[in-house]
Structure formats: structure tokens, C-alpha cells
N, CA, C and O atoms as a DFTB+ gen file, in Angstrom:
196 C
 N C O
     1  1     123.668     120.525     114.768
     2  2     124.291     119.376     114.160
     3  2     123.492     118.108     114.458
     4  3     123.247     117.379     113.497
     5  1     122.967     117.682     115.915
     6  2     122.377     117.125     116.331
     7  2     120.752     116.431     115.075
     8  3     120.282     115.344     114.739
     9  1     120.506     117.789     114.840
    10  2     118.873     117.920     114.069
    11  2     119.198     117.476     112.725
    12  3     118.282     116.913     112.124
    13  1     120.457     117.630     112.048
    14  2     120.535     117.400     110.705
    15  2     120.969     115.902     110.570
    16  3     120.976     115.071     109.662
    17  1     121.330     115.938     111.889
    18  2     121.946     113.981     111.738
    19  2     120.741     113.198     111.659
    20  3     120.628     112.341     110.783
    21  1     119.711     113.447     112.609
    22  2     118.263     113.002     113.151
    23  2     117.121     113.311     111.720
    24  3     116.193     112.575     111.384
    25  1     117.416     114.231     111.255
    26  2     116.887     114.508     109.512
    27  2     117.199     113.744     108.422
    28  3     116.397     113.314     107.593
    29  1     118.760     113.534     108.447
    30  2     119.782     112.655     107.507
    31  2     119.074     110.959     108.012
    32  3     118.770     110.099     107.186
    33  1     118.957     110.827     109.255
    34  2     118.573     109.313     109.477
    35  2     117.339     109.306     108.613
    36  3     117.040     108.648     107.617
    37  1     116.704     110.255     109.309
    38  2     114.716     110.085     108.705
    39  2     114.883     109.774     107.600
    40  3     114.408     108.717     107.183
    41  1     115.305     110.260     107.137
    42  2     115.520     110.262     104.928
    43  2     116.039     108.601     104.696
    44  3     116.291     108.107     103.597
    45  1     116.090     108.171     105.508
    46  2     117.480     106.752     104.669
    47  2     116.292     105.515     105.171
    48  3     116.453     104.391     104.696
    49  1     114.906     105.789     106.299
    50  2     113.994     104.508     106.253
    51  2     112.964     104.918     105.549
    52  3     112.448     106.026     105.401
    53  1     112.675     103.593     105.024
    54  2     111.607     103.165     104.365
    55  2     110.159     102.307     104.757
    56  3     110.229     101.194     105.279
    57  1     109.287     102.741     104.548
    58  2     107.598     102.512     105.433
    59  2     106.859     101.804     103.969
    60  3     107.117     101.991     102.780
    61  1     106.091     101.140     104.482
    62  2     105.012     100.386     103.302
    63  2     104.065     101.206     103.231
    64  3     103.629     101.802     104.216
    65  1     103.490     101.381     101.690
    66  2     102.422     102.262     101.803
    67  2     101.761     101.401     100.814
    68  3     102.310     100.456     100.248
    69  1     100.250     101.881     100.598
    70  2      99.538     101.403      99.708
    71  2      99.405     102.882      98.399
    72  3      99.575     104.092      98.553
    73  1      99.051     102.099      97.229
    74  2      99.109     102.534      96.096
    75  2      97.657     103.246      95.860
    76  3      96.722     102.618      95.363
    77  1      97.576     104.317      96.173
    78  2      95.435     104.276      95.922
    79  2      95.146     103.993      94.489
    80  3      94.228     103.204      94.267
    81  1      95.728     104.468      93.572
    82  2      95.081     104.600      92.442
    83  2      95.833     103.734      91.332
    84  3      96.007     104.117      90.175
    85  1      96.422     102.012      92.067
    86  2      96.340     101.342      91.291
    87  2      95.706      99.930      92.063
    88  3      95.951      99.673      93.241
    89  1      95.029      99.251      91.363
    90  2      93.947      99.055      92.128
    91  2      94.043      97.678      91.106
    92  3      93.024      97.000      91.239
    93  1      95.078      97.055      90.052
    94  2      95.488      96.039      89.325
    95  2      96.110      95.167      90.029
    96  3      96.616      95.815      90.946
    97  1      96.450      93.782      90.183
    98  2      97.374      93.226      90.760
    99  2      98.587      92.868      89.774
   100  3      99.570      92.217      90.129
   101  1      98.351      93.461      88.288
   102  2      99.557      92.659      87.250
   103  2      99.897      94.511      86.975
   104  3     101.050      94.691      86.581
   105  1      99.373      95.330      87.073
   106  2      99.493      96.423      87.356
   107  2     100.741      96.938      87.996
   108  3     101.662      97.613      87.535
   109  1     100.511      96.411      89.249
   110  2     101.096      96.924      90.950
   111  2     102.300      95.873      90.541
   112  3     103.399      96.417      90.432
   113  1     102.263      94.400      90.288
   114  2     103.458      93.848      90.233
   115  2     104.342      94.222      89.146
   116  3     105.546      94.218      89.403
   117  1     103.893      94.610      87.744
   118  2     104.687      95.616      86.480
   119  2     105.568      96.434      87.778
   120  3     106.726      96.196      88.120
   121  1     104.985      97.069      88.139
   122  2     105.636      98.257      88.711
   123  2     106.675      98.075      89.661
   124  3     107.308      99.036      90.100
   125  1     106.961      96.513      90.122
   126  2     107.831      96.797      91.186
   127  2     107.354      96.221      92.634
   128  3     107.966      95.786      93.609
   129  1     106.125      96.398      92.359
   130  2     105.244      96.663      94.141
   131  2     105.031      94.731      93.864
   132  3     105.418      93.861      93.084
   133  1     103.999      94.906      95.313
   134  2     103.912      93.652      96.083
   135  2     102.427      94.074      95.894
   136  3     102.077      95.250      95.996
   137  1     101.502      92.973      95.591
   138  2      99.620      93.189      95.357
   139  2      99.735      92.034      96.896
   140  3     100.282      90.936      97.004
   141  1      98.941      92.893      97.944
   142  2      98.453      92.338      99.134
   143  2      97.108      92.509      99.599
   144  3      97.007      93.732      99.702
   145  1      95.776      91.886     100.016
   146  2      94.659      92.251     100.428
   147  2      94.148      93.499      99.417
   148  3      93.667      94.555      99.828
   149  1      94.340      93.175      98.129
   150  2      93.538      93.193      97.119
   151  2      94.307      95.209      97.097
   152  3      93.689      96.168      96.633
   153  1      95.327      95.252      97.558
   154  2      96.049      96.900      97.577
   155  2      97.475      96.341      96.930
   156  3      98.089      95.277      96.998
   157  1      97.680      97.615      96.267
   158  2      99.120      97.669      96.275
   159  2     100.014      98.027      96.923
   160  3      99.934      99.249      97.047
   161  1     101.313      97.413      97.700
   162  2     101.838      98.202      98.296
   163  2     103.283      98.356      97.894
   164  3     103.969      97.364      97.650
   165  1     103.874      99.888      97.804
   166  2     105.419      99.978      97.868
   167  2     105.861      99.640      99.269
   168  3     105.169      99.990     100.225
   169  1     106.624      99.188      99.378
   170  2     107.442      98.857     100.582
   171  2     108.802      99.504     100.556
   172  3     109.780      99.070     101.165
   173  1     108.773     100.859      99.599
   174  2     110.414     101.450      99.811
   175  2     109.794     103.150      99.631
   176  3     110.192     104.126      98.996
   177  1     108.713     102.911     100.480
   178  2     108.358     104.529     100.530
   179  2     108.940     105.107     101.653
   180  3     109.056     104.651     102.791
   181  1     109.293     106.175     101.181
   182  2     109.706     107.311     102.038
   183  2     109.245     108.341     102.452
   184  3     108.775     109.281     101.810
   185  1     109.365     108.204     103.594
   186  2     108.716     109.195     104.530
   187  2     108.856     110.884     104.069
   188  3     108.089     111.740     104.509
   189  1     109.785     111.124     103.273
   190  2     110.309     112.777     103.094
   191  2     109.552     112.802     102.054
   192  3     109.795     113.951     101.683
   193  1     108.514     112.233     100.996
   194  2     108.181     111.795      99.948
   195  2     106.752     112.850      99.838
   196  3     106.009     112.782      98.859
């Protein structure tokens, strides 16, 4: 019970990642994302992903 609670948490945060293969800044912002140091990044990526 312990492991599925500690699984159930993992799933519910979110980590910034960068976008490799969009590499636009009107691109990356269409989409949602944030254009930082010339990357795109999601900021609602998930780790189970």
C-alpha cells in the first residue's frame, strides 16, 4: 500500500524539460511552452512520461 501511495505521488509532480526538436521561439510559445536560453521548455512534464 505504502509503494502505490509513493507511485500515486510520483505521477501528480511536474519537472521542466526542454523541447529538442523545437528549436522556434513562436513555435515553443504556439504550443504552450516558455522559449528560455534559446530552448524550449515544458514546465508540466512528467516524470511517468
Amino acid at each position: 500500500m505504502f509503494s502505490t501511495n509513493l507511485f500515486t505521488s510520483a505521477g501528480n509532480l511536474h519537472y521542466s524539460t526542454s523541447i529538442p526538436w523545437i528549436d522556434d521561439a513562436s513555435e515553443c510559445e504556439d504550443t504552450g511552452r516558455d522559449w528560455r536560453d534559446r530552448k524550449c521548455w515544458d514546465n508540466e512534464h512528467s516524470p511517468m512520461f
